[in-house]
NUFI-311541 format. One record per residue (C-alpha): residue number from 1; residue in three letters; chain; y, x, z. Coordinates in nm, 3 decimals, always signed. Layout:
[node NUM 'Ala' 'A' [Y X Z]]
...
This chain:
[node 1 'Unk' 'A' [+21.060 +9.842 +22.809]]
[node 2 'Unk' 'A' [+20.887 +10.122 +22.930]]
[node 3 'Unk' 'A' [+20.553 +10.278 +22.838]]
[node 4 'Unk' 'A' [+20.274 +10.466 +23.057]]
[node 5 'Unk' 'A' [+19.919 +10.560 +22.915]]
[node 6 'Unk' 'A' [+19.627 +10.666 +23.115]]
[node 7 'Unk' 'A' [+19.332 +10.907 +22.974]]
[node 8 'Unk' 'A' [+19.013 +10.951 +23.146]]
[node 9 'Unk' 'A' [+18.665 +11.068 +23.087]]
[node 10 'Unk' 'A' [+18.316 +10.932 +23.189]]
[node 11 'Unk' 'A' [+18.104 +11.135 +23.443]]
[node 12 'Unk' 'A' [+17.819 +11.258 +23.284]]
[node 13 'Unk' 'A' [+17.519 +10.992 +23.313]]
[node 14 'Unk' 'A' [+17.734 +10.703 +23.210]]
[node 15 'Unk' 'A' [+17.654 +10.496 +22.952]]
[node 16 'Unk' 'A' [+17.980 +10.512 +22.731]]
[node 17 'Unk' 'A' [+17.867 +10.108 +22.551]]
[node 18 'Unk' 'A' [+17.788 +10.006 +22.912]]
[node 19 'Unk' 'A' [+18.091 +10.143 +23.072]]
[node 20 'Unk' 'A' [+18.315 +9.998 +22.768]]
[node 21 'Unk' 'A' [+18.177 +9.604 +22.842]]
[node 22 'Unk' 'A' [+18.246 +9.670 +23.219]]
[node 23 'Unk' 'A' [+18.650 +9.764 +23.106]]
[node 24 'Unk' 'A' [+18.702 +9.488 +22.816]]
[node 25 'Unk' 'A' [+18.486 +9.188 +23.059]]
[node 26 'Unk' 'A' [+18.547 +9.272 +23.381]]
[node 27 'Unk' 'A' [+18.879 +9.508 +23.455]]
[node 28 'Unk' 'A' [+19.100 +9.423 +23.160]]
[node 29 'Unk' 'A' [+19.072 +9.048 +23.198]]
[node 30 'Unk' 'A' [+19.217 +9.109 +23.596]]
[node 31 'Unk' 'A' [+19.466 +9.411 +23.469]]
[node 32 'Unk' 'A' [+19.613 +9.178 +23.196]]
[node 33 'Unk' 'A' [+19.778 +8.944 +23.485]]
[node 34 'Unk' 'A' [+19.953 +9.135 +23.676]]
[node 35 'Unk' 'A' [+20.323 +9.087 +23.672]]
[node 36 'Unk' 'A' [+20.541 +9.302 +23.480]]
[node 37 'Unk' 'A' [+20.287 +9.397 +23.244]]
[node 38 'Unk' 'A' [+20.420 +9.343 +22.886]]
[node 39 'Unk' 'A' [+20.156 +9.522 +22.658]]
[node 40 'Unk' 'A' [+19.784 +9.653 +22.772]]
[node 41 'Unk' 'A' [+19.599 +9.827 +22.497]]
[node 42 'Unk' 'A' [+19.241 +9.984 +22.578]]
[node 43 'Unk' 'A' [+19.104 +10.236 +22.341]]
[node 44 'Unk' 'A' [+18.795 +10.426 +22.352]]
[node 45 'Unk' 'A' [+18.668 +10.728 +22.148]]
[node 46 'Unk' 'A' [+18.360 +10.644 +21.942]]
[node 47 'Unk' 'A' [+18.353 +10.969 +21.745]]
[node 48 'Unk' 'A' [+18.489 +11.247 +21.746]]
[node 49 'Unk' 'A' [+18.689 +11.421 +21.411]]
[node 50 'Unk' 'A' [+18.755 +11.737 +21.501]]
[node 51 'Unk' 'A' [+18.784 +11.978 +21.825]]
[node 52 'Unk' 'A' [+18.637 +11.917 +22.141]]
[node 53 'Unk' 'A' [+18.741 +11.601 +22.299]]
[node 54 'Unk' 'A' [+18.809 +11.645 +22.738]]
[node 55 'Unk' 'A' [+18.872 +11.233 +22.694]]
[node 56 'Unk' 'A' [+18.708 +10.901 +22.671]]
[node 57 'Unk' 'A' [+18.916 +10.610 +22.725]]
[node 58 'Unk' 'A' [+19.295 +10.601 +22.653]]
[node 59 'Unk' 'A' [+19.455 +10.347 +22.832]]
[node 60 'Unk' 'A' [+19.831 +10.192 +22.694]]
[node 61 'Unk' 'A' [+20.054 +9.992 +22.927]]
[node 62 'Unk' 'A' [+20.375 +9.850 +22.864]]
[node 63 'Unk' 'A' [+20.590 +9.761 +23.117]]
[node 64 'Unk' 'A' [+20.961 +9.588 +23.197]]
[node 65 'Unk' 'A' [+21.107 +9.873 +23.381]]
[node 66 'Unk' 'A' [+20.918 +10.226 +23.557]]
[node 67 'Unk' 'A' [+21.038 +9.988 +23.872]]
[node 68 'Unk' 'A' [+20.823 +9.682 +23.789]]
[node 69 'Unk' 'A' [+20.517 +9.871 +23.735]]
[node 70 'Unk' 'A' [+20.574 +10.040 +24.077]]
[node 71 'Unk' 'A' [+20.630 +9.681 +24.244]]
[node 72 'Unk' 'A' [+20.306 +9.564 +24.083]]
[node 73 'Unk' 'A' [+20.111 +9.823 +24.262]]
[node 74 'Unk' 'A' [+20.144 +9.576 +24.592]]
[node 75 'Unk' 'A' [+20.105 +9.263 +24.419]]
[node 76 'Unk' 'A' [+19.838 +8.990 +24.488]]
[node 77 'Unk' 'A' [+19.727 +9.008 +24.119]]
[node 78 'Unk' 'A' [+19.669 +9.374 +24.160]]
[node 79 'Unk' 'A' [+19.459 +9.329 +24.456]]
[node 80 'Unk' 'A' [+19.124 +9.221 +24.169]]
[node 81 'Unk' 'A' [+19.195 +9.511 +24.004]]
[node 82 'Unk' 'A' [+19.165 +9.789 +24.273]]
[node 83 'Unk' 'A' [+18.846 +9.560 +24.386]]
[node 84 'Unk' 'A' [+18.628 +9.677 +24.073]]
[node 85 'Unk' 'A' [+18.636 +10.056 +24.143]]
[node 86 'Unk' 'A' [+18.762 +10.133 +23.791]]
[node 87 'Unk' 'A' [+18.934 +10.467 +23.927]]
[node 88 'Unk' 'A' [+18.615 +10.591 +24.104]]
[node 89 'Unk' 'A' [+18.388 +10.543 +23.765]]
[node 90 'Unk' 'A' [+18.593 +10.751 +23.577]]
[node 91 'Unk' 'A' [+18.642 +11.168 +23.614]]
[node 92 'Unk' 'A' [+18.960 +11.359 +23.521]]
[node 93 'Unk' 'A' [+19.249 +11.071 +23.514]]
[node 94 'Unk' 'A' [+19.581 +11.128 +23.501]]
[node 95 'Unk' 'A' [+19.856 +10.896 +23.424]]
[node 96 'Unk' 'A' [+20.188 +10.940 +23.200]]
[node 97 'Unk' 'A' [+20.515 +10.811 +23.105]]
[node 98 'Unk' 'A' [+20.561 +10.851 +22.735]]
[node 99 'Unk' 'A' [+20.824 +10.797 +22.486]]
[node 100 'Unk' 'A' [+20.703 +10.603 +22.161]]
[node 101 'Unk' 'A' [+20.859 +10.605 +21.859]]
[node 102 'Unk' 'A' [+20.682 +10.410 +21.600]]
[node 103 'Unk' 'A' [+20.719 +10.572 +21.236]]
[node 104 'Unk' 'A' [+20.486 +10.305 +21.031]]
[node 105 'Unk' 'A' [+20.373 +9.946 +21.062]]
């Protein structure tokens, strides 16, 4: 398995609680079927510890090989997803592959 995360931030104007019940209702139930998708984790900051934060959402994606997530970008079930504009409500995406190595459960 393979693992790609996506950060993002908010324009300014958006209401973080509203745009956070538009991702967990609307987007992640249509992201969550499309094929090759092993994991999907959705993560949000709600406060911020220390330093100043250039993100908002922090999206984790597991996948079956770098290859099926590339063949899901022309599947049917991916077709829903584009359809809800997630991209254009959010400012300064970018999109990773990432190497995890899990030191506590």
């Amino acid at each position: 398995m393979v693992k790609r995360v996506f950060v993002f931030s908010l324009p300014e104007g958006t209401d973080p609680d509203e745009f956070w019940k538009f991702w967990v209702e609307t987007h992640a139930p249509k992201f969550k079927k499309v094929p090759g998708l092993r994991k999907y984790v959705i993560n949000r900051v709600t406060k911020v510890a220390k330093g100043d934060v250039k993100f908002w959402g922090l999206a984790e994606t597991w996948w079956e090989s770098a290859e099926a997530h590339d063949r899901s970008l022309d599947s049917p079930e991916m077709k829903p997803v584009y359809s809800d504009n997630f991209g254009s409500r959010v400012t300064g995406g970018f999109g990773a592959w990432v190497e995890e190595n899990e030191i506590l459960k």
